[in-house]
C-alpha positions, 0 to 999 in steps of 0.5 A, a space after each residue: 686791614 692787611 690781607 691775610 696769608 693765602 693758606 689755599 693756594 690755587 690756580 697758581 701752578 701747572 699740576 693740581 694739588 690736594 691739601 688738607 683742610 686747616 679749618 674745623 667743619 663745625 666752629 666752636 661757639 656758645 650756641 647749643 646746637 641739640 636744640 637744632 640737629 640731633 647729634 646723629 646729624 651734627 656728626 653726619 655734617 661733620 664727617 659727611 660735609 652735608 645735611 638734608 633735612 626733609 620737609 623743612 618748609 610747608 607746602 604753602 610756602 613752596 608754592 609761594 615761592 615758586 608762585 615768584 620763582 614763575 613771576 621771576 620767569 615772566 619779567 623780561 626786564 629781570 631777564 636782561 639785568 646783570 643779576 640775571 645768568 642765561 643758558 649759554 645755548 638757548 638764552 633762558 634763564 640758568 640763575 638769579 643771583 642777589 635775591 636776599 636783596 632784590 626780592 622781599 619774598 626771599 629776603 624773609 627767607 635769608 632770615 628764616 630761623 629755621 636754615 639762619 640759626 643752622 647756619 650760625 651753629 655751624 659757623 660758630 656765630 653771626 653771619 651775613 649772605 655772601 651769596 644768594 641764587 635762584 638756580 633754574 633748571 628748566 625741564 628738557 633743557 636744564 644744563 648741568 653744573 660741573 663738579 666743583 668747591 664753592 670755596 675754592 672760586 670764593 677764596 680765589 675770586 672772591 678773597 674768602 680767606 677761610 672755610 668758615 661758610 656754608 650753604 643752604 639750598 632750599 628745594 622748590 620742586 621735587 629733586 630726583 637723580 632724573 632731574 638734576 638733583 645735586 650730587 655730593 661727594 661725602 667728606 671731600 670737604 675734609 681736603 682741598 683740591 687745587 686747580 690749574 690755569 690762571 683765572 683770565 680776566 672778567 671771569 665771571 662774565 663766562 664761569 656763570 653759565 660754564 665753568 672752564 677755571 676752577 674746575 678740578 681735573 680729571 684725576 682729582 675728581 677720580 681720587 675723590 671719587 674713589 675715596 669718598 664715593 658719590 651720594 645723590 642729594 634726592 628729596 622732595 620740595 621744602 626739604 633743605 639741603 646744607 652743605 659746606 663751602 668745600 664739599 665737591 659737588 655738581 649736578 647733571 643736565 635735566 632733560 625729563 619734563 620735570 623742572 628742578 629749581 632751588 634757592 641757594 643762601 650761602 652765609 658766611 661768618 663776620 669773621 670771615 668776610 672778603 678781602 682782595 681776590 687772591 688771583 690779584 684779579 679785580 673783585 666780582 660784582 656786587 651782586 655774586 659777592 657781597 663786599 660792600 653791604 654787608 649786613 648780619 642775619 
């Protein structure tokens, strides 16, 4: 197929932008979401670009899952896979990413109705995982996440021509402001915000464990704050955080004693998978990005 029309251009000129969203938030489909959200959270997403739904998962599920998140922590063959991001500084583990995949207690977990047909509501149709993640942040040494828009990496890097995807993060542990709970700037997804500097070759290999392109600047994020202010996305474990692929979002180092970990499924539409990267650069591994196993939910 041709390559469709770069409708988000960035990294591509010397002073950032800020464009307006072409897409809609909420995309037209025979799904009735009432049986869902409420209409009052159908309308938070639209205008606010997140959700957070408490106590979406048990107890007991929790601790499953971070019965694997620790087994995960302990596999020295894990450490040293491709798939596995470590902390620029002191070698632990930042990310695991292809865990939809890689391990069935969280491929069950990509298909659980209860985050997949939110998913397929709010993208209008079916969906495949573009991207799955474990993001650790250790206790004392959890570093930040800068602020950033998922989509802007994906289209750029990754060749997502639209915003037609959404993630749903799964909190493992109780996540406060002190911790590193993840924070959002609500309806910053309703602009695009450019951002400045060629993406450099085998970017990936550095933007996993600290970002320097694909960063907004200083002003932009200044703009956004002022305009749309910043919540702070605190709950407790088992609770699901849904955001949209152009939220601005980021989260701060974590140095209580206290770990904050949660696992990301990011799904996108059918419609709306991958082609070339538009930085004309070669495409991402398999694992960040998934190009060539696309399967529906």
């Amino acid at each position: 197929m041709l390559q469709p029309e770069d409708v988000y251009p960035s990294r591509i000129k010397d002073s950032a932008e800020v464009l307006p969203r072409v897409d809609p938030v909420i995309h037209p489909s025979g799904i009735d979401g009432s049986e869902l959200l409420g209409e009052a959270d159908i309308e938070s997403f639209n205008e606010k670009g997140y959700l957070l739904l408490p106590n979406t998962f048990t107890a007991t599920e929790v601790e499953m899952f971070r019965a694997e998140l620790e087994r995960m922590q302990n596999d020295i063959s894990l450490l040293g896979s491709p798939e596995a991001i470590t902390e620029p500084d002191n070698g632990e583990l930042r990310s695991v990413f292809q865990i939809h995949k890689d391990h069935p207690v969280f491929s069950n977990v990509a298909k659980d109705p209860r985050i997949a047909d939110i998913a397929r509501f709010i993208l209008g149709g079916d969906v495949y995982i573009h991207q799955s993640r474990l993001n650790f942040k250790p206790g004392y040494r959890g570093r930040e996440f800068y602020w950033h828009s998922d989509f802007e990496t994906w289209h750029v890097e990754d060749g997502m021509p639209r915003m037609r995807a959404v993630s749903c993060s799964i909190l493992l542990t109780d996540n406060d402001a002190k911790n590193g709970a993840l924070m959002l700037m609500p309806g910053s997804h309703k602009e695009y915000v450019t951002c400045v500097g060629e993406t450099p070759d085998n970017h990936y290999l550095s933007s996993l464990k600290k970002q320097e392109y694909g960063v907004p600047s200083d002003e932009s994020l200044k703009y956004l704050s002022e305009k749309y202010g910043i919540d702070c996305a605190e709950a407790k474990a088992g609770s699901v955080l849904v955001f949209d692929c152009n939220v601005m979002h980021g989260s701060n180092s974590n140095i209580t004693p206290d770990p904050r970990s949660n696992l990301f499924f990011v799904y996108n539409h059918v419609d709306n998978m991958v082609f070339d990267p538009f930085c004309g650069k070669p495409p991402r591994p398999e694992f960040i990005c998934s190009r060539e196993t696309i399967k529906t939910i």
